[in-house]
C-alpha positions in Angstrom: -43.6 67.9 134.2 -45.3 71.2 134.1 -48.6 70.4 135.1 -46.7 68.8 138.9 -45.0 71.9 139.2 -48.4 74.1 138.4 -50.5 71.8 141.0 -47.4 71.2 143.4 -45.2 74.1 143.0 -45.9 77.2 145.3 -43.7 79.4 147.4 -44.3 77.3 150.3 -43.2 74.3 148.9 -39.7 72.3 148.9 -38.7 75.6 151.2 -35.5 75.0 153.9 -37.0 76.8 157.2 -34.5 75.1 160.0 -34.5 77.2 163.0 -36.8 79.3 164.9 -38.9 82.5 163.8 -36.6 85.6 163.3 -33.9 82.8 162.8 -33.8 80.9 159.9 -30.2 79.3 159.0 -31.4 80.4 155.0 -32.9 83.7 153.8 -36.2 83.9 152.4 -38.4 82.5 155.1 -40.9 85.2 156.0 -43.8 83.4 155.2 -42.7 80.2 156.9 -42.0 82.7 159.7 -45.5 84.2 159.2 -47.6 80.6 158.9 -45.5 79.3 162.6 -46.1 82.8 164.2 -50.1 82.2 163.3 -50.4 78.5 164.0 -48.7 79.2 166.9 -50.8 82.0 168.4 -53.9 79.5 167.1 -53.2 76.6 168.8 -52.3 78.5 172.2 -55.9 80.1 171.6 -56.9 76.4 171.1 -55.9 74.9 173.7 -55.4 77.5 175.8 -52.0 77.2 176.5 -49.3 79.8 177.5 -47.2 78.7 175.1 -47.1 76.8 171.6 -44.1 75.1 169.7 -44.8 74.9 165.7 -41.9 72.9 163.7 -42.7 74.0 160.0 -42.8 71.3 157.9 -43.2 71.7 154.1 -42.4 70.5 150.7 -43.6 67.3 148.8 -44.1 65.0 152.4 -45.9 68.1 153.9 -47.7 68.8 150.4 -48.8 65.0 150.2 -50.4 64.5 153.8 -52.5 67.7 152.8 -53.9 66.0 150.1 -54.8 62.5 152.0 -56.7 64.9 154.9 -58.3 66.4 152.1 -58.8 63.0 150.0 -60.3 61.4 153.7 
């Protein structure tokens, strides 16, 4: 319906980003490439580590445990 697509829809959402940053197997992942370079570099400065691995993980599933963190 249109109001799922207004409250789930958003450019982050239901987007393919297999690979690594810089090399995606589909176009259009800047921001996914953007959001792993940052939570990368954060949880290196978190847990002050040398290096960090961040899988991306988005769409509905990813969309859905957002909302029970937020709902908890």
């Amino acid at each position: 319906s249109p109001a799922v697509l207004m409250t789930m829809g958003t450019w982050f959402s239901d987007k393919y980003a297999e690979g690594t940053v810089g090399h995606r197997f589909y176009a259009g992942c800047q921001n996914v490439d953007t959001v792993e370079s940052r939570a990368a570099e954060h949880a290196r400065e978190l847990f002050g580590a040398e290096y960090a691995n961040v899988q991306p993980h988005s769409g509905i599933d990813a969309n859905l445990v957002a909302f029970w963190s937020i709902l908890a």
